[in-house]
C-alpha positions as CSV (number, residue, x, y, z in Angstrom):
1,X,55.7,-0.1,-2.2
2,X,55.9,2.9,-0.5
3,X,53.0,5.7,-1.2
4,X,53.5,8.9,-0.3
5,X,50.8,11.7,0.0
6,X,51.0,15.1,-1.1
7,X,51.4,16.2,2.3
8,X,54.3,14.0,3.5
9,X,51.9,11.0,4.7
10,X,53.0,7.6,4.1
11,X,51.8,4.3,3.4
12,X,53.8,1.3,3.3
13,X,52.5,-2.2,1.3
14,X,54.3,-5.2,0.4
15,X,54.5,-5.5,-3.2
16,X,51.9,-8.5,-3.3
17,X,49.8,-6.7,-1.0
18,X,49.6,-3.3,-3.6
19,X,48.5,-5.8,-6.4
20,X,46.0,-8.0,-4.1
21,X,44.2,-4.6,-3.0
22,X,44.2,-2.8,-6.0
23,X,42.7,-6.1,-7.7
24,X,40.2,-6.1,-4.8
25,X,39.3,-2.7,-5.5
26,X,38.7,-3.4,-9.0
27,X,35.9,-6.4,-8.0
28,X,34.5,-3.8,-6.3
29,X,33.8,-1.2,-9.0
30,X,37.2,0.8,-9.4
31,X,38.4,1.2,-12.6
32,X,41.8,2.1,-12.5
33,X,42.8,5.9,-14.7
34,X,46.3,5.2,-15.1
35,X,49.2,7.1,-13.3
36,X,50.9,9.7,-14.3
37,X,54.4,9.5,-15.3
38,X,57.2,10.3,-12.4
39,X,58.6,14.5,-12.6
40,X,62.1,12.5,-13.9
41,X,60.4,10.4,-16.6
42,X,62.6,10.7,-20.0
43,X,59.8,10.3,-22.2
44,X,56.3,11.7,-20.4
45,X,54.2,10.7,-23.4
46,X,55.5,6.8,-23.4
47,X,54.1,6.1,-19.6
48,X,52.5,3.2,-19.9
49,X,50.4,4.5,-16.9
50,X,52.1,1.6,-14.5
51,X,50.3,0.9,-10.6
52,X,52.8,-2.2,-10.2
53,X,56.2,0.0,-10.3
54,X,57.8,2.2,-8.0
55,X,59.4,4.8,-9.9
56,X,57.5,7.8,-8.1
57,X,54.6,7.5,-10.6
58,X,51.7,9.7,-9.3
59,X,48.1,8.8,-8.6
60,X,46.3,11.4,-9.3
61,X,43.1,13.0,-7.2
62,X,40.4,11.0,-8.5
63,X,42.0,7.6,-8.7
64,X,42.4,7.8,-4.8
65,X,38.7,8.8,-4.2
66,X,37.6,6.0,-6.4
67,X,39.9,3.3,-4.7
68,X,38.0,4.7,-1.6
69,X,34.9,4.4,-2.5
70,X,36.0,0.7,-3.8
71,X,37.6,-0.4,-0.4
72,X,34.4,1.0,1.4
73,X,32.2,-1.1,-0.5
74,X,34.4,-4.2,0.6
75,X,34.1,-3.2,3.8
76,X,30.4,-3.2,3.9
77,X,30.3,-6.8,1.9
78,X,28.9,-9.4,4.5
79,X,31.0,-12.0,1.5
80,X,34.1,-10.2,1.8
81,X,36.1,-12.9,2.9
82,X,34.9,-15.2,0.4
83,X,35.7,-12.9,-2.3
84,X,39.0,-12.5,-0.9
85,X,39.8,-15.8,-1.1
86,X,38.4,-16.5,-4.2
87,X,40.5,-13.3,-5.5
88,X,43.7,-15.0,-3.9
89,X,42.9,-18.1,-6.0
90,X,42.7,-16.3,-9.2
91,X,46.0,-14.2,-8.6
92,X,47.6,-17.5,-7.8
93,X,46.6,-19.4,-10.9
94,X,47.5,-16.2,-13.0
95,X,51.0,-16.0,-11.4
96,X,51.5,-20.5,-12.0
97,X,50.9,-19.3,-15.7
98,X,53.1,-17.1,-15.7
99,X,56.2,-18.3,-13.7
100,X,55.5,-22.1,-14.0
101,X,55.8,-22.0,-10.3
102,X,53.0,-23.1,-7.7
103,X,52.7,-20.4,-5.9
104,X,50.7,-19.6,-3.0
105,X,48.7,-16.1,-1.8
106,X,47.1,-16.5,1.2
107,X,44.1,-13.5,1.6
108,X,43.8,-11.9,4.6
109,X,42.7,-13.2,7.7
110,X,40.9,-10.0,8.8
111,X,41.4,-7.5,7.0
112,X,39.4,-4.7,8.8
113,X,41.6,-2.2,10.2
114,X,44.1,-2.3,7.4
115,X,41.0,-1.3,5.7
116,X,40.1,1.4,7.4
117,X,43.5,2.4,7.3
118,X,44.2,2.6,3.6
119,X,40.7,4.3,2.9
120,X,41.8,7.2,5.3
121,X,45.2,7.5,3.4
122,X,43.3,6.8,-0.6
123,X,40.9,10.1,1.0
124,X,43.9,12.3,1.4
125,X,44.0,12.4,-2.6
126,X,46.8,12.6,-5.1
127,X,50.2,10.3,-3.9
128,X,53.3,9.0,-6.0
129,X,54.4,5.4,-5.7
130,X,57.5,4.8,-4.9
């Protein structure tokens, strides 16, 4: 997943990486808005409001400050790494229900920078996902 500011800055995640922080984010208070549909969308009003795709869906301004304000509270959690593990677990179990397969998702080892990283780029505001 590519995610690309309104200014031309870019972030890059692995597709399991965009669904492993956005569901971190949500343990830590973010509720997620919805995003808007992509400018080429067919049908604007039958968005399903989709994080998971990349079809140049936007995230609008206050989505990015919330995720922010999310990852920030990670950050400060002395447990983080437990909670990122136990997080791993869960997204692994939901996957085996779904595929059938056992699958694997290692969390992070440190996590820290990447962290910091992402805040800076969620404080920049409104990006599409592509």
């Amino acid at each position: 997943m590519d995610l690309i500011s309104q200014n031309g800055a870019t972030f890059r995640f692995v597709t399991s990486g965009w669904s492993f922080y956005l569901n971190l984010a949500e343990e830590y208070g973010w509720r997620p808005a919805g995003t808007l549909p992509p400018k080429s969308y067919p049908d604007p009003a039958k968005w399903p409001g989709e994080y998971d795709w990349n079809a140049g869906q936007i995230v609008s301004a206050v989505d990015p400050r919330q995720l922010a304000e999310a990852l920030e509270r990670a950050l400060a959690d002395p447990q983080r790494a437990e909670r990122e593990k136990l997080l791993a677990e869960r997204l692994a179990e939901a996957l085996r229900a779904m595929t059938g397969l056992d699958s694997q998702i290692q969390p992070p080892t440190d996590d820290t920078a990447f962290l910091k990283e992402v805040i800076t780029f969620f404080r920049q505001g409104q990006f599409e996902i592509w």
